[in-house]
C-alpha positions as CSV (number, residue, x, y, z in Angstrom):
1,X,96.2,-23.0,78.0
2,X,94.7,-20.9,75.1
3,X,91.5,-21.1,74.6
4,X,90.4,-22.1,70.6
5,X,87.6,-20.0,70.6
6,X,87.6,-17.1,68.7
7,X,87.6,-13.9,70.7
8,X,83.9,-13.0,71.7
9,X,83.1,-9.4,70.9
10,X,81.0,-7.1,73.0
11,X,79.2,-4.2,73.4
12,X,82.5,-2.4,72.9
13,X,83.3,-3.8,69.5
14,X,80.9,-3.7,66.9
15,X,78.7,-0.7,67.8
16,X,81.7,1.6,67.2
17,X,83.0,0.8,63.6
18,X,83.6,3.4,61.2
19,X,81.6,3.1,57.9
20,X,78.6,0.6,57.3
21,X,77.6,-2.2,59.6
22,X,79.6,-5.3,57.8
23,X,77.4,-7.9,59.2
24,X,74.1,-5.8,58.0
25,X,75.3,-6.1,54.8
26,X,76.0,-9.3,54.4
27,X,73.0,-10.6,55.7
28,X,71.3,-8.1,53.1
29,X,73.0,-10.3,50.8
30,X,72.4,-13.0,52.4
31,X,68.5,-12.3,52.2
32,X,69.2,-11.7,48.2
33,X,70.4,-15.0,47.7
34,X,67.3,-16.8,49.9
35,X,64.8,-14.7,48.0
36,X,66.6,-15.7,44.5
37,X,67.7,-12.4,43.5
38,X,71.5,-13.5,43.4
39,X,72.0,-16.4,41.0
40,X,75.4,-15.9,39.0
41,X,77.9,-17.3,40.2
42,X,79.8,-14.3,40.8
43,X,77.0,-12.9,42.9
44,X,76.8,-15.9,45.3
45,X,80.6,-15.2,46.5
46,X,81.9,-12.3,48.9
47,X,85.2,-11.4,49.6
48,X,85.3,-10.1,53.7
49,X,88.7,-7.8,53.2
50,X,90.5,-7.1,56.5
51,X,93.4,-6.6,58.4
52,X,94.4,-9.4,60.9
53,X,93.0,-9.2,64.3
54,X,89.6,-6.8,63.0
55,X,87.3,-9.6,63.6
56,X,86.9,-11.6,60.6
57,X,86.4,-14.7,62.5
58,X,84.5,-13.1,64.8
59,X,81.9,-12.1,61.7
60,X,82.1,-15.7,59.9
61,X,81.0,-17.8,63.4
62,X,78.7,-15.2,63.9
63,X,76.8,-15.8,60.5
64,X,76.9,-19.6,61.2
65,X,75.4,-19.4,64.4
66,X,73.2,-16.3,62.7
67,X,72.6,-17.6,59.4
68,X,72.8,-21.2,59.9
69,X,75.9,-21.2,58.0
70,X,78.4,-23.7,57.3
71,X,82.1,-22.3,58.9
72,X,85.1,-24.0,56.9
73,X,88.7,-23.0,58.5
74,X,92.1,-23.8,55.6
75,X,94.3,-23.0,58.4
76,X,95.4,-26.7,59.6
77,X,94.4,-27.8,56.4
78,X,98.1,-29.6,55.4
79,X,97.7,-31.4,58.9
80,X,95.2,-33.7,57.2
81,X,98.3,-35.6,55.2
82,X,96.7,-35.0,52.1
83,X,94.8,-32.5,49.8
84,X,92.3,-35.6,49.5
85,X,91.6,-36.7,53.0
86,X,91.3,-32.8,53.9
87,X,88.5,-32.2,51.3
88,X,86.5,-35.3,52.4
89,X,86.2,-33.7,55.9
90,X,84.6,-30.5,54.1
91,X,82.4,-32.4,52.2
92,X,81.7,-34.3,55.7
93,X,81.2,-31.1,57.8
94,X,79.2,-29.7,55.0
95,X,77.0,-32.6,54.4
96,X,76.0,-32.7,58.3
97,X,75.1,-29.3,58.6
98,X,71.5,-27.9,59.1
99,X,71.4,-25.6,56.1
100,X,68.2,-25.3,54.7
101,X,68.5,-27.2,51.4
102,X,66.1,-25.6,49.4
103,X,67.8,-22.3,49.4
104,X,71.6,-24.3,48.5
105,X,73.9,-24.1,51.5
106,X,75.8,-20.7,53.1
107,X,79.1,-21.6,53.5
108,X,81.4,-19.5,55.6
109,X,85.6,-19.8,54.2
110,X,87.9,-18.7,57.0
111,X,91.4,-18.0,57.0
112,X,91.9,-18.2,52.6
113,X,95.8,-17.9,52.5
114,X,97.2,-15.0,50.2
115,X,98.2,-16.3,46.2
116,X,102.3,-17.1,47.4
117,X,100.7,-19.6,50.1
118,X,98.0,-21.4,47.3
119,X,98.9,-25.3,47.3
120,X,97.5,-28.6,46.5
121,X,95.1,-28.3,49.3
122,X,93.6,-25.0,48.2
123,X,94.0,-26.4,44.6
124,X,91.7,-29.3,45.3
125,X,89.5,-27.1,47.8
126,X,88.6,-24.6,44.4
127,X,87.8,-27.6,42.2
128,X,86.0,-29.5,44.9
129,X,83.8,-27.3,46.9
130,X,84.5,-23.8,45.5
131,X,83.8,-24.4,41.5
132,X,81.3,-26.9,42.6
133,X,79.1,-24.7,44.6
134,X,79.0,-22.4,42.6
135,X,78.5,-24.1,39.2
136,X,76.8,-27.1,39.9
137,X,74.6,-25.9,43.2
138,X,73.2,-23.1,44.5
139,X,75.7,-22.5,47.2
140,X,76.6,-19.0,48.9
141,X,80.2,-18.5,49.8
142,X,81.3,-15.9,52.2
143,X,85.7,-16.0,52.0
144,X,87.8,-14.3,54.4
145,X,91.1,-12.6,52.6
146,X,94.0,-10.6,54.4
147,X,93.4,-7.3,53.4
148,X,96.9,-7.2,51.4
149,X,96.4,-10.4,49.7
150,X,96.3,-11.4,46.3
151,X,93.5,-13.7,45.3
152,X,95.0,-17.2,45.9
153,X,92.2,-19.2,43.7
154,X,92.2,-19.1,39.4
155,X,90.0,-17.8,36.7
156,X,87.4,-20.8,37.4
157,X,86.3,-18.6,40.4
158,X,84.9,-14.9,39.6
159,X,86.7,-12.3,41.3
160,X,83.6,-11.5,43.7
161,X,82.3,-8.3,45.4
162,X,84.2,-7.1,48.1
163,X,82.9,-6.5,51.7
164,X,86.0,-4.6,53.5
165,X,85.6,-4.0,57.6
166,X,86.7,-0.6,58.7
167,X,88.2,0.0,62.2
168,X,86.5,2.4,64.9
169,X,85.4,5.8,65.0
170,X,86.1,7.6,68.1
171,X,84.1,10.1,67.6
172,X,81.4,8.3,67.5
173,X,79.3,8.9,70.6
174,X,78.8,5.3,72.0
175,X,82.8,4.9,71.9
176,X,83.3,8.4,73.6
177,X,80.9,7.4,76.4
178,X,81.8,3.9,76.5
179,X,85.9,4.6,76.9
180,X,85.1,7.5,79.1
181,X,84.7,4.9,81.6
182,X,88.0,3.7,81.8
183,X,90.1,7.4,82.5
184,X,91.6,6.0,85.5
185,X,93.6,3.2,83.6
186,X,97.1,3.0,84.2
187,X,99.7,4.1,81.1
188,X,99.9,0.7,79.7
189,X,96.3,0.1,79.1
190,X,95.8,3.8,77.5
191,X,99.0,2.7,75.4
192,X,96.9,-0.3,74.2
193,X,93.5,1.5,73.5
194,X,95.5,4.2,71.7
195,X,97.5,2.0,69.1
196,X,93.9,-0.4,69.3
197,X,91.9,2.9,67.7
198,X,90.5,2.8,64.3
199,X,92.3,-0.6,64.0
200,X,92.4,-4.3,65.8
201,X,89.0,-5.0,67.9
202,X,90.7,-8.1,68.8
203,X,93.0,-6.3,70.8
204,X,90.2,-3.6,72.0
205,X,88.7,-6.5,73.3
206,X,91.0,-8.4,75.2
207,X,91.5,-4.6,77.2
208,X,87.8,-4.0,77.4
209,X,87.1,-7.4,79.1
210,X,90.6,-7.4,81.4
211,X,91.6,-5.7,84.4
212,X,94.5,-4.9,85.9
213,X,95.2,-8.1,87.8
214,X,95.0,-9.9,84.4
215,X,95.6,-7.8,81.6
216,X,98.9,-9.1,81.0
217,X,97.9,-12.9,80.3
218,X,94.8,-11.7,78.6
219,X,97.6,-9.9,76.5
220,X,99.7,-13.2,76.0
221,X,96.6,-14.6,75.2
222,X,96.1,-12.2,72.4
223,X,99.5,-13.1,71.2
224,X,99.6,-16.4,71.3
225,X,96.2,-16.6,69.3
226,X,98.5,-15.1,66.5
227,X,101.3,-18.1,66.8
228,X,98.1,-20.8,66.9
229,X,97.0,-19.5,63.7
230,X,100.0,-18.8,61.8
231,X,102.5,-21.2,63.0
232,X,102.9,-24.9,63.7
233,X,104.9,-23.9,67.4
234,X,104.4,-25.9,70.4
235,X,103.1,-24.2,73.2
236,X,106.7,-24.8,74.8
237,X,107.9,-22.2,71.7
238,X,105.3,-19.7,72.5
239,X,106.8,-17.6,75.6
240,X,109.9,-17.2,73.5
241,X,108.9,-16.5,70.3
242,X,106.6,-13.5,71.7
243,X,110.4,-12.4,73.6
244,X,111.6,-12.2,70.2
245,X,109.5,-10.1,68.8
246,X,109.0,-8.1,71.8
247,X,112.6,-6.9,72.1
248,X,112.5,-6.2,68.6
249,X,109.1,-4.0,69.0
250,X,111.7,-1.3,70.2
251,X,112.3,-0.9,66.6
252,X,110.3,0.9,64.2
253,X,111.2,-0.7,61.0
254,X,112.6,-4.3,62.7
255,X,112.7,-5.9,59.4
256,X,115.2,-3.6,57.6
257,X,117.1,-2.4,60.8
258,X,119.0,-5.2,60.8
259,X,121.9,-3.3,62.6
260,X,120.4,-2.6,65.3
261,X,118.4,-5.9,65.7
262,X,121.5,-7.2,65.7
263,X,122.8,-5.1,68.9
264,X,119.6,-5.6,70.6
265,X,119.7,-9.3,70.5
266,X,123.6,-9.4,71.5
267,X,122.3,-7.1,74.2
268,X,120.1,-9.4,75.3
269,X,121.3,-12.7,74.3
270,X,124.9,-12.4,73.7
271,X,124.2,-13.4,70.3
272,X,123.2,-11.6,67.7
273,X,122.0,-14.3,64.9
274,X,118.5,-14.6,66.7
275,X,117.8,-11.4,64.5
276,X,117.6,-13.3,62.2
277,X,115.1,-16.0,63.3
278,X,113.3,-12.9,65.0
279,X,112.7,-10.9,61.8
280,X,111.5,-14.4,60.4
281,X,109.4,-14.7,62.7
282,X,107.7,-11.2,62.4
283,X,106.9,-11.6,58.7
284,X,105.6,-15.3,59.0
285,X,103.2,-14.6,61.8
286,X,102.0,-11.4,59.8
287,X,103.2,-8.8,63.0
288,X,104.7,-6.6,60.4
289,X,103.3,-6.0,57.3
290,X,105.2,-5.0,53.7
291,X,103.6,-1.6,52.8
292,X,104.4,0.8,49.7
293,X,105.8,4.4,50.4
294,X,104.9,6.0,46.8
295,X,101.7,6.0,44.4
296,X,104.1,3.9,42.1
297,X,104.2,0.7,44.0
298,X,108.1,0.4,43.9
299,X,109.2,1.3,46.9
300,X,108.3,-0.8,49.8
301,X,109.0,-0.6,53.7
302,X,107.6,-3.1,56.2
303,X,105.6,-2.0,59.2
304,X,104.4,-2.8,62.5
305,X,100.5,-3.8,62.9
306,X,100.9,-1.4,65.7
307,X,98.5,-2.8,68.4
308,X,100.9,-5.5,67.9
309,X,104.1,-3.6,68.9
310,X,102.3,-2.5,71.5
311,X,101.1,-5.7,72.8
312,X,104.8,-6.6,73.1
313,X,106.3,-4.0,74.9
314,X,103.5,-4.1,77.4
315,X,104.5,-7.7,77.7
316,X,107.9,-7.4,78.0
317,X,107.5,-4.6,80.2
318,X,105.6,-7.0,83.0
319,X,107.0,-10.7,82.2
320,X,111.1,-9.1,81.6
321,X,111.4,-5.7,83.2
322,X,115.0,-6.4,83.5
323,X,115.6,-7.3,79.7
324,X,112.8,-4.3,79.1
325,X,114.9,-1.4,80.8
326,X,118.2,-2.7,79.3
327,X,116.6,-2.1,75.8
328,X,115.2,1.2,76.5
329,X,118.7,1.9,77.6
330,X,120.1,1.1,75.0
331,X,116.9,2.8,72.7
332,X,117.3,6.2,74.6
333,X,121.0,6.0,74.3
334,X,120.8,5.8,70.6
335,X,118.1,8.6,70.2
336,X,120.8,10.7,72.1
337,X,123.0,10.8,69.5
């Protein structure tokens, strides 16, 4: 069963970020908006910037807890039946809070979808809590946004200041001593910290707090919190939606590959529309991202989040050795030619 918390950070994680502390600063701001030095409206509402998995949030439950916040999550928000009945439990959750109300209330957006995803729920959400905190109350938001995504809300809410969290710096001393530690790890674990450097704490973490005996399901776990988030799957679906994607992590461009996808799947499947439903899957569940090649924004490629890719070989190495060695067959064969 996977767990609904959020992954827990330690000592590991946020001592070893590149750049300036992102929780420092928004509690600076934070402290700003207390004291009454942050009263437009576009000054009460922070972006958090990120790629998925860097601990987002991680950051937002940690201000509630923190800050006394107020944590508001869009992600099941169309399981409510309608945009109505969803926004009457935010104004419920909100109302029962312990925010001090002399100050307005700090309240904490998680998981804001990008502009394509915007819909009656996140229209209603803008007019209803958004516009109205901001215009007709003294509230602080604090939003979480995908790092590639376009603003999904309209003019009514400022385009706000921009908090962006940076990845690790291993040169940083505490990370050198820290990882120093673990020089004895077998190759899969080094694969995992490699690919997990300067980019996914989420991932970091699941290796820092795992040994070898359970590495692997802490792994799936990691996975799996992916398919919770971004999918409506049955746990049932899970183990074979993470096979997908794994036999198609051999790939470094699975998206546009379609060739080869094709053969891979056939190789393992003896049919080679799953591609297709894999390379679906990949984009819905954000395990590849769409990335420009040139200044001019035209040309486009889509990528692995690579702790990801990782993540899924190491996986298919333990759960499917037989179906992994028949595709690194198959990989080597091709790199032969």
């Amino acid at each position: 069963m996977l767990s609904t918390r959020p992954f827990a950070k330690n000592e590991y994680v946020e001592n070893h970020r590149r750049g300036k502390n992102p929780e420092k600063t928004l509690e600076d701001a934070i402290r700003e908006w207390i004291g009454g030095k942050r009263i437009q409206p576009n000054e009460r509402i922070i972006q958090v910037n990120a790629s998925p998995g860097i601990g987002k949030s991680w950051l937002l439950k940690h201000l509630e807890e923190k800050q006394n916040g107020v944590y508001l999550d869009l992600t099941n928000r169309r399981d409510y039946g309608s945009a109505q009945s969803f926004i009457q439990e935010q104004k419920l959750i909100i109302e029962n809070s312990n925010n001090p109300s002399k100050y307005g209330q700090l309240l904490l957006v998680d998981h804001v979808p990008e502009s394509s995803g915007a819909d009656d729920y996140t229209d209603k959400f803008e007019d209803d809590i958004l516009c109205y905190g901001l215009h007709n109350a003294n509230n602080m938001f604090i939003i979480a946004v995908h790092d590639k995504s376009s603003w999904p809300f309209s003019g009514a809410i400022p385009q706000s200041e921009v908090q962006s969290i940076n990845g690790f710096d291993r040169d940083n001393r505490n990370w050198q001593r820290n990882f120093s530690k673990l020089r004895n790890w077998e190759w899969y674990q080094e694969q995992l910290l490699n690919e997990s450097d300067e980019h996914i704490p989420m991932l970091l973490d699941v290796v820092c707090r795992s040994d070898s005996d359970n590495l692997i399901e802490t792994v799936q776990e990691f996975l799996e919190y992916w398919l919770q988030r971004k999918t409506d799957f049955s746990e049932e679906r899970w183990e074979h939606a993470i096979l997908l994607g794994s036999i198609l992590a051999w790939l470094e461009n699975p998206i546009d590959n379609i060739l080869e996808g094709n053969k891979l799947m056939d190789l393992v499947f003896n049919d080679s529309q799953s591609s297709h439903s894999a390379r679906l899957l990949l984009k819905k569940v954000g395990w590849v991202e769409e990335q420009y090649l040139s200044s001019d924004l035209v040309e486009k490629n889509w990528l692995w989040v690579s702790p990801v890719r990782a993540a899924l070989l190491v996986w298919l190495n333990f759960k499917h050795n037989d179906i992994f060695v028949r595709c690194k067959v198959f990989i080597d064969a091709r790199n032969k030619n």
